[in-house]
N, C-alpha and C positions, 0 to 999 in steps of 0.2 A: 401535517406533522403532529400537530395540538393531538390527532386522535391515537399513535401509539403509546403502549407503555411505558412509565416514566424509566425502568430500568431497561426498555429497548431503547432510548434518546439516552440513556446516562453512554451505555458502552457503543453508541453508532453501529447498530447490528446489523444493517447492510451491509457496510462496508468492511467485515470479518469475510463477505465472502472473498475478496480479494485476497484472502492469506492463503489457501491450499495451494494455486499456483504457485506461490514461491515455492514451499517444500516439494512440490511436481520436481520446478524446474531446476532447484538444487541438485535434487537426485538424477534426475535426467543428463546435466552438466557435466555431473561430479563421477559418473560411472565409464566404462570402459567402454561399455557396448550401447547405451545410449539408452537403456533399461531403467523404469520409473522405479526404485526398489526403496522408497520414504516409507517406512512402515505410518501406519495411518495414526501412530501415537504422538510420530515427529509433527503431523496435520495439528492435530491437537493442539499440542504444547505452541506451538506459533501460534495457534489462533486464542490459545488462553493467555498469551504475553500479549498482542495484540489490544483483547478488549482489555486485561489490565490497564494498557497503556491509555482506554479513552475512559476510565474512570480515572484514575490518576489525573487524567487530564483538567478532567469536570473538578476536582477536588483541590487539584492547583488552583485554579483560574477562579474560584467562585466568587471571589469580590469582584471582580473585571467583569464577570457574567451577570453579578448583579446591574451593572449600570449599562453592560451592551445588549447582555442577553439574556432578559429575565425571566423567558420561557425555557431557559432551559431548567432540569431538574433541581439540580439541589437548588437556584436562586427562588425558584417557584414552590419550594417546600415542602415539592414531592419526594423527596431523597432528603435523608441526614447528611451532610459531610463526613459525620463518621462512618455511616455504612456503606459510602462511596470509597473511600479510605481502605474500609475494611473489605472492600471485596477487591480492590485491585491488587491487597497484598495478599488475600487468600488465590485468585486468579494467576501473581507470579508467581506463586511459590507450587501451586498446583503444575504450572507450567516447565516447572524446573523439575520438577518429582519425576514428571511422566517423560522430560526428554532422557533424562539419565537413564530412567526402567528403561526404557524402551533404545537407545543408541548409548548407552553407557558414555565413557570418558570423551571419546569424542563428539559426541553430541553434546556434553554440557559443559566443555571448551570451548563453544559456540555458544551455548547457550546463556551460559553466565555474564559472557561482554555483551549479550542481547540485552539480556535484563537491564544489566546496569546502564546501557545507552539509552534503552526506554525511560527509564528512570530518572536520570540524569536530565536530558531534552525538560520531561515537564514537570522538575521543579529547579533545575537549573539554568539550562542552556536556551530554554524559548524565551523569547524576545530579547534575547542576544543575537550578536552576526552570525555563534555558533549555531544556532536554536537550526536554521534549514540544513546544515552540514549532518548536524547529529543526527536528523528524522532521516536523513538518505543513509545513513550507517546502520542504523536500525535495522530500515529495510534489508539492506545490501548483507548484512548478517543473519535477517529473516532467511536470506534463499541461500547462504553458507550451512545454514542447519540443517538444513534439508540433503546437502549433500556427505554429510557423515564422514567418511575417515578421508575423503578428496576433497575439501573446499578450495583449491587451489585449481584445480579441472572446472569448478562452476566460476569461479573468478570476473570472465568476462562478463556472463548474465547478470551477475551479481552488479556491477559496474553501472549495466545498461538500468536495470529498474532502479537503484540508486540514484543514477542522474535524474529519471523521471522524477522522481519521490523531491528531490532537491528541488525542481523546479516548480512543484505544486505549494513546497512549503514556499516558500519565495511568494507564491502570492498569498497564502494561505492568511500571510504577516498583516496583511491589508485587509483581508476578505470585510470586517467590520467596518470598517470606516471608509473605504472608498483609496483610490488613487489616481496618477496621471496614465497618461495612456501609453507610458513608455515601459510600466510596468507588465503588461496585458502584450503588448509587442514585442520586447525582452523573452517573457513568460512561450511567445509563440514559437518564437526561432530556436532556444531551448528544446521544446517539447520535437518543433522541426530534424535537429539535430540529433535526438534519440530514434526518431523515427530513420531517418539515413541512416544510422547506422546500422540500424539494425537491417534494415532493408538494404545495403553493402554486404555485407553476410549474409543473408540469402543469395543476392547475385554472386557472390561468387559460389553457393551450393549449385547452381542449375544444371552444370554438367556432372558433379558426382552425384546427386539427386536430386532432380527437379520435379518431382512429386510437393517434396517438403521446402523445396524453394519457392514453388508456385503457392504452398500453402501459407509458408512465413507471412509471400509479400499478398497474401490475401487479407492478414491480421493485421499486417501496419499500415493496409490502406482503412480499415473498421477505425483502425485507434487515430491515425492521422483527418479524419472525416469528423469523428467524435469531438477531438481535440479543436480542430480547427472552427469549426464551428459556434461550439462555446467560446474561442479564445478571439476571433472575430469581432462576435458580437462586446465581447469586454472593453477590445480597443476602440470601438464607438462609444460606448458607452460604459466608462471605468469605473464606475459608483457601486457602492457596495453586494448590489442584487445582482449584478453582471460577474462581479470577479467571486462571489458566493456560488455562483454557478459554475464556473470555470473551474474553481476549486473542486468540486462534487464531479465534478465530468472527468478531470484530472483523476482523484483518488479512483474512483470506477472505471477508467479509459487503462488504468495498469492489467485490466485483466486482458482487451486482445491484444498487449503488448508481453504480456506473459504468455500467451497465446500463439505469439509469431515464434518466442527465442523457444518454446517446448516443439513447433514442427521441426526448429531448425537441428533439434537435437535428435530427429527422428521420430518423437512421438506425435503424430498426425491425430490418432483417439482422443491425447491427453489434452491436446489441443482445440479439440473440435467441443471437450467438455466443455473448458472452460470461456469458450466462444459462447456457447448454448446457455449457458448457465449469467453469460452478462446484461442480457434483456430484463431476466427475473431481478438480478442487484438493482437495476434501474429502477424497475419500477418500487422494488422496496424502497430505494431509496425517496420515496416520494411520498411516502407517510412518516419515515425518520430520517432525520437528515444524516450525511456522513461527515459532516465536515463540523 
């Protein structure tokens, strides 16, 4: 990690790739016909709230950072605070420009309660009870944006990567200091329980299309394997390097779970990218961390 750029470790630029799939799968949800129609501005604008959200992040937390983690940028005095500051308000506000140009009033009806949920989380609500509520809202408004003048049609998806996102912050709270092992066990059957569901909805697709049912439950066994694995190893061993891993697996494991709910909507392509496209996050993510 020591060898990427201090501004790719400020905003966690792996894990931006996990933001297109939400606008995929917003728009996928939220349409009639089951048609990807996210103009790639809406991609955008998610993915410029996004890394907002992991400078903001860096920029809240810098005293905490100082004394846990003092490789990261601004503690290590490769970043100002103020330029950290300054590029997450330049990054939301850039984010907020282009969803309006680009989906007008109903996009920044969506887009506005983003902002301000991101916003809120990290300088108000993290390390509060609220702090994992709010990062699942976020998300869960991430993939509403994407779906334009129907966010009410994307609603379920919306729920399901929500829950996931809840439960990663859940450990997230720990990832420094270590925990019991009832956290990492908790943390499994959670992650379990988004996987069933999602994988209940495909079984019931296999008689009107099991093309995209077989494909669903091809991604939630990728994401359920990913997950378990890291989450495993946790509950052996719950100390900080295990659920720091758990964590990263989690944040990156959203994409073949955004992966299963985009075949379920008919897009087997949209699906297949973002399958193809989750080895490459991996391995970025092993020069900058995501979490």
């Amino acid at each position: 990690m020591a060898g990427a750029p201090p501004l790719v470790r400020l905003v966690r630029l792996p894990s931006v790739l996990t933001v297109p799939g939400d606008a995929l799968l917003g728009a996928a949800w939220g349409s009639d016909d089951g048609t990807v129609a996210a103009p790639d501005g809406l991609v955008l604008a998610s993915s410029l709230m996004y890394l907002s959200g992991m400078a903001l992040n860096d920029w809240a937390d810098r005293e905490i950072d100082a004394e846990e983690r003092p490789t990261r940028p601004i503690p290590a005095g490769e970043v100002t605070p103020r330029f950290a500051l300054g590029l997450a308000s330049g990054l939301a506000g850039a984010s907020l420009v282009i969803a309006a140009g680009v989906g007008g009033a109903p996009a920044l009806r969506t887009a506005l309660p983003l902002a301000a949920t991101v916003w809120s989380y990290d300088l108000i609500a993290k390390g509060t009870p609220a702090g994992p509520w709010a990062m699942a809202a976020a998300r869960s408004l991430d993939v509403l944006l994407g779906a334009g003048r129907s966010p009410r049609r994307a609603a379920p998806a919306a729920a399901i990567i929500g829950a996931h996102t809840l439960v990663v912050t859940f450990v997230s709270v720990h990832e420094a200091d270590g925990a019991t092992s009832r956290l990492p066990t908790g943390a499994l059957a959670g992650f379990g329980a988004t996987a069933a569901t999602t994988a209940f909805l495909a079984l019931r697709r296999r008689r009107s299309d099991p093309v995209a049912a077989a494909a669903a439950l091809a991604c939630v066994g990728l994401y359920a394997a990913a997950i378990g694995r890291a989450g495993v190893a946790a509950v052996r061993d719950p100390e900080a390097p295990k659920l720091q891993r758990l964590v990263g697996t989690g944040v990156l494991g959203l994409m073949p779970l955004q992966a299963a709910l985009l075949a379920l909507s008919g897009r087997p392509r949209a699906a297949a990218g973002i399958v193809a496209t989750w080895p490459f996050a991996r391995r970025a993510a092993r020069r900058a961390s995501v979490t």
